[in-house]
N, C-alpha and C positions, 0 to 999 in steps of 0.2 A: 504493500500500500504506500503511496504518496499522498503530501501534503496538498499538492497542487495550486499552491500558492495563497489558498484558505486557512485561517489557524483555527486548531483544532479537528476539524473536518478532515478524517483520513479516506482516500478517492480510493478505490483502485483501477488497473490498469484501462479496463473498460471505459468508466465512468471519465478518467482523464481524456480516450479517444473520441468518447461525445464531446467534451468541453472543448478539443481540438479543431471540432468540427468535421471529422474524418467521417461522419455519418449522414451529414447535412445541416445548412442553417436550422432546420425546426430543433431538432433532436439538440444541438448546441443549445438552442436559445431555452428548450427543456432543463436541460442540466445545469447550467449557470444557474436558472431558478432555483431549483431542486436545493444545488449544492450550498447558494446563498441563503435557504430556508432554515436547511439543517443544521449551521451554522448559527442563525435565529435561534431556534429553540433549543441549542444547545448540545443537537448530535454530535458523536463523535467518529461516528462514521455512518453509511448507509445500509440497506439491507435489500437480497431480493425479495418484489412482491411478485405470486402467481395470478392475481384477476385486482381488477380496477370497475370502479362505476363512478360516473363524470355528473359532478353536478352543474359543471360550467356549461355544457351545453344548454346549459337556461340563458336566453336571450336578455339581456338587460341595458342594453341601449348599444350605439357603438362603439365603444371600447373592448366591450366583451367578443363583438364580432369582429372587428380587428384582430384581438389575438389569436381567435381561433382561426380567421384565415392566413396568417403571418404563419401561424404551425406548419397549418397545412400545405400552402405555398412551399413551404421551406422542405416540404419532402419528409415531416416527419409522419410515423409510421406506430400505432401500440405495439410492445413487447408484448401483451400478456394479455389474456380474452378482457376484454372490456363492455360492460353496459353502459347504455346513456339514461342519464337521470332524463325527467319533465324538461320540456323542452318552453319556448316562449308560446308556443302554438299551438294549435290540434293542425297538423298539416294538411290533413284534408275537410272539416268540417267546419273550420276556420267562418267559412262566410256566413254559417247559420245564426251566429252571434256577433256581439257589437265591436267585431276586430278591426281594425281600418287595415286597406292595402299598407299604409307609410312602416304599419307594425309587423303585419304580417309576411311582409317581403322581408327584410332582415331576419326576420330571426327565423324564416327558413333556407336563407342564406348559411345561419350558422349553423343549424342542422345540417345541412351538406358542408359546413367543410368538416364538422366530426367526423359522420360517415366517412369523407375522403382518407382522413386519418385509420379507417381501418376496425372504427369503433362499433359495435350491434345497435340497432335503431331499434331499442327497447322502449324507449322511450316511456319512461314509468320510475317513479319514486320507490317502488316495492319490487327490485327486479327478482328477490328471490321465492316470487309469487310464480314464476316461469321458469326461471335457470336455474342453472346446473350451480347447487350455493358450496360455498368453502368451507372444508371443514374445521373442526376443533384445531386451533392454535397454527390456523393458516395463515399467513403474512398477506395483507392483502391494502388497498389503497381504494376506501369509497369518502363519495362526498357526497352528500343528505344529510339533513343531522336525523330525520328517521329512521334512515340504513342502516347509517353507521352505530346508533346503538344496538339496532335487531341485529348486526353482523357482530358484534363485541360478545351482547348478552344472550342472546336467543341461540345463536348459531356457534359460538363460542371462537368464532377466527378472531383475526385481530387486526384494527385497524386506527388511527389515530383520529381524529375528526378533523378532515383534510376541507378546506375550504375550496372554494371556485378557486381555478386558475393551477394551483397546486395540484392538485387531482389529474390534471389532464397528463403535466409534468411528469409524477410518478408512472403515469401509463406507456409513456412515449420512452423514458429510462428502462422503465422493470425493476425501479431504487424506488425505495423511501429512505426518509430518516428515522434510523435505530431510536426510537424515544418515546416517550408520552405511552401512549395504550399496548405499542408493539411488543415492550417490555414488562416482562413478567412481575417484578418488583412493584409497577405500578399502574395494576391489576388490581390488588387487595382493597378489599369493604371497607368503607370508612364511616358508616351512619347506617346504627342498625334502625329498621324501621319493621313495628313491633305491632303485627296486624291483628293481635286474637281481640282486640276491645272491637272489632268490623261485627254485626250481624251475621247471623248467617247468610239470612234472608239476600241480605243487603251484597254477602260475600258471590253469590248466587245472581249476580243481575250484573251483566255485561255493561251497562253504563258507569259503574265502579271505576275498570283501570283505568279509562282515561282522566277521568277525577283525580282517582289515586297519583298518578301519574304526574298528575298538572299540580297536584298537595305536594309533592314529596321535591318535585322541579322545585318551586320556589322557597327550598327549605335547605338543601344538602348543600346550595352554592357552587355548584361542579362537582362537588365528591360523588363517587361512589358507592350508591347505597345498596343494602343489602336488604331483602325484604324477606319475612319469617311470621309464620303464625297464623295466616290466613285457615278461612273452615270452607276451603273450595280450592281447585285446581283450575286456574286456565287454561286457556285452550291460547291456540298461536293469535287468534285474531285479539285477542282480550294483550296479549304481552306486545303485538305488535303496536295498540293504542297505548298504551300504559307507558311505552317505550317512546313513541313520537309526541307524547304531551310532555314528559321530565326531560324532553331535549330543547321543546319550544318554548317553555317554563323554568327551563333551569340550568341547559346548554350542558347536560350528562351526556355522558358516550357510550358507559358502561353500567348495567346495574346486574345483581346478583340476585337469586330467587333461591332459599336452600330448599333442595331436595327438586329442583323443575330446575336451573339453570347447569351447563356443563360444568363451571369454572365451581359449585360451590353445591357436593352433594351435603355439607355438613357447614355448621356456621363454621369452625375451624377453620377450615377451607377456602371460604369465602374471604374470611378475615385474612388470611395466608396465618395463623396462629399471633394474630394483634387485636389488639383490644379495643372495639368501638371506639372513635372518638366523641360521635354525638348516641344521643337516641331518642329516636319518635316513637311514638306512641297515637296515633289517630284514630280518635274515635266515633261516632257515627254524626253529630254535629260538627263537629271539623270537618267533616266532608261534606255533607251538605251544604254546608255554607262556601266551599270550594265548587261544586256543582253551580251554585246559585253565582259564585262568583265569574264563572266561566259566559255568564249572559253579560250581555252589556245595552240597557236603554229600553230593554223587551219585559214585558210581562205576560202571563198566561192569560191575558183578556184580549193581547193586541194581537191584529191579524197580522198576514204573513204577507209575504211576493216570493219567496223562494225556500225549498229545504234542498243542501245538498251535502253529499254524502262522498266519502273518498279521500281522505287525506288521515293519513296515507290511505294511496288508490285502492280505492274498492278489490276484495279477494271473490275466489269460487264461491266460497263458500258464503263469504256476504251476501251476494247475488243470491244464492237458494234460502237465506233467510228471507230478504226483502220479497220475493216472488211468492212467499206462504204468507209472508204478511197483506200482499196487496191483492192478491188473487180473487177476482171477481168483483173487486171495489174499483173505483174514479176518484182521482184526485179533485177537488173542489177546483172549479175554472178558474180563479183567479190566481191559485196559487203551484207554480213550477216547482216541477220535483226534478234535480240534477246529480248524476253521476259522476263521478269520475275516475277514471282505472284504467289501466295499460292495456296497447291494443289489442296482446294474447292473449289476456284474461276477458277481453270483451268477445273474441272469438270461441272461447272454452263455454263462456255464460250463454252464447246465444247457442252454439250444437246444443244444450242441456236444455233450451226448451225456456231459459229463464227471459230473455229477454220479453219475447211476445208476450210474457206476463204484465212485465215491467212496464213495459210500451202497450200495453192495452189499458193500464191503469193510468196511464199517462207521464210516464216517466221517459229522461231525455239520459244520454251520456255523450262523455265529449270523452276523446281520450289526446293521449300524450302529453297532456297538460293539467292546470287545476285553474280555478277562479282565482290563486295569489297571483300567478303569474304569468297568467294573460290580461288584457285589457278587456274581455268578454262580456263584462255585467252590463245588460242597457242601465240608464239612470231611473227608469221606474222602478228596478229593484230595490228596494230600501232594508228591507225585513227582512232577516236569513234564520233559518233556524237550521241545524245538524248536531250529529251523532259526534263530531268530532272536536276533543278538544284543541286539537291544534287549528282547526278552522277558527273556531270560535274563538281561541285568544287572537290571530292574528287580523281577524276580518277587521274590529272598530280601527286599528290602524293605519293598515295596506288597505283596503277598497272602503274606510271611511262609511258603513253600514251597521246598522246597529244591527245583534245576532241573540237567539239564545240559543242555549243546549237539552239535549234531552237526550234519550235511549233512541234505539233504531224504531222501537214498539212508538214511540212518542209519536219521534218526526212521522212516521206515516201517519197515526190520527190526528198530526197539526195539520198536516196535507189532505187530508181529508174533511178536515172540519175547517179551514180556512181562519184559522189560528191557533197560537201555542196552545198546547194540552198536554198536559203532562199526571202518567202514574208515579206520585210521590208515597206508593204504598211500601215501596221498598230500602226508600230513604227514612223513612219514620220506625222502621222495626224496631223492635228491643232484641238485647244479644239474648 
């Protein structure tokens, strides 16, 4: 290994012939980045990754498509299978909603210069809804902050919470930087979160993790928490929300589950044999009032203009829940029911039979994208309601729309009754 003129940062032979440029401008202009990052955060050297998921493919005005065409011009090329996060657009459904050509022509510009780069046109925030996902203690490079905790805690690989721009960088090298989440050392639980004061009932009702989720975000401050004690087992959809609210609420990467995550069949484990530093305790009013907190400007009297559902993108199995739920009902005309999910899982949900359900009830999907990050909402939308806490904390900011939250059981009877309704029987239980 060499210095390659960086201190600290030990290159090897490889990584110095990208810096050389012996590979082409992109791939140089990759590795300068990379090698100046991990220097940033303190690597001391790099590491191979085997798979990457790009979140820069999210169109964000022109600088973002500048660089990504500067890549791709320059001849760079992925090392290592790559997915693409949400892109700025639904590529093809684009004109059914309120996208102007000035947005839509860029940022399917920079979906094609990804692809040029050699990248899979996944385009979805939940690639391992479809692909081939990496296993326990795989080295790998995603950026989502959704992903990347389901790819940390769920999945058990390992990856560091790579931002836009970096991400693309590690894919076009096959390097990261040795640091943060890649290393085992700083992995370990730091805030036990002490579930048995939940209801059963309450344990039992899928609008929980993302609460839980969005409660425990705004309390650990980054650490990683370790959660223990629950009187229910989730399921992947329930950890996949649970996971996308403490990273939108609290910018987590990784969290532990004893006895359901890989990293932590015993608290021991979890902790790597250390001792909590904090611990919560949440009990059935603390979360409710976290549920209630997750609305913002909505009450259960005021109508709706929209429920949509998807973030992170709608699963199989979402879809054959929503399809029992709305089967032989109509959404109330005034109020729009929206989807959103990758285009393979919209492919898998219509063979199943699920869509004509959906779409006979009056339900719309848009895929490769979400409502943050396109321009899509006409301005008569005002009233949003969903299932998702990550929707709901970012909408009063990003699209300036007041939102509440509810269960999936909810949003359909607000869509159906032409405003919020909500069963608060399972929030009120005694343990």
């Amino acid at each position: 290994m060499e210095h390659g003129g960086m201190t600290g940062v030990r290159l090897e032979r490889g990584d110095l012939a990208l810096l050389r440029g012996d590979e082409g401008e992109g791939a140089r202009l990759a590795m300068s980045i990379l090698a100046r990052m991990a220097e940033v955060v303190g690597a001391r050297e790099l590491l191979d990754i085997t798979a990457a998921h790009i979140d820069s493919s999210l169109y964000q005005g022109p600088a973002t498509l500048e660089f990504a065409e500067r890549l791709a011009e320059g001849g760079a090329r992925v090392q290592v299978p790559t997915t693409l996060n949400v892109s700025g657009v639904d590529e093809h459904g684009w004109r059914e909603w309120d996208v102007s050509e000035s947005w839509a022509a860029p940022a399917r510009r920079q979906m094609e210069a990804y692809e040029a780069m050699g990248c899979e046109p996944t385009w979805t925030c939940a690639p391992y809804q479809t692909q081939p996902r990496p296993a326990v203690g795989e080295q790998v490079a995603w950026g989502e902050s959704s992903a990347i905790v389901f790819a940390n805690s769920v999945l058990g690989a390992r990856t560091e919470r790579y931002p836009d721009l970096l991400d693309i960088c590690c894919a076009v090298t096959g390097r990261a930087p040795a640091a943060g989440l890649h290393l085992t050392a700083n992995r370990a639980g730091q805030v036990l979160v002490d579930l048995s004061r939940v209801p059963r009932r309450l344990a039992e009702e899928p609008a929980l993790y993302p609460v839980l989720g969005h409660w425990i975000g705004l309390r650990v401050e980054g650490r990683i928490p370790v959660l223990d004690g629950l009187r229910a087992r989730p399921g992947e959809d329930d950890l996949k929300a649970l996971g996308a609210a403490m990273a939108s609420s609290g910018a987590v990467g990784l969290f532990h589950w004893v006895g359901l995550t890989p990293e932590a069949p015993d608290l021991d484990a979890a902790f790597q044999g250390r001792e909590a530093a904090t611990r919560l305790r949440p009990g059935p009013a603390a979360l409710r009032a976290a549920r209630d907190e997750l609305g913002s400007g909505l009450s259960d009297a005021d109508g709706l203009d929209l429920v949509v559902l998807g973030s992170p993108h709608f699963s199989l199995s979402e879809f054959a829940a929503l399809a029992r739920l709305v089967a032989g009902r109509r959404r109330h005309p005034g109020v729009r029911l929206l989807i959103t999910t990758g285009r393979a899982v919209r492919e898998l949900a219509a063979k199943a039979g699920y869509l004509d359900t959906i779409e006979s009830f009056g339900g719309e999907l848009t895929v490769d994208t979400c409502i943050l990050t396109t321009p899509m909402l006409p301005e008569s939308i005002r009233r949003l309601m969903t299932n998702s806490a990550k929707y709901a904390w970012y909408t009063p900011g990003l699209l300036e729309r007041a939102v509440a939250f509810g269960s999936l059981a909810d949003c359909v009877e607000s869509a159906v009754a032409g405003r919020v309704t909500r069963d608060d029987g399972a929030w009120t239980a005694e343990p």
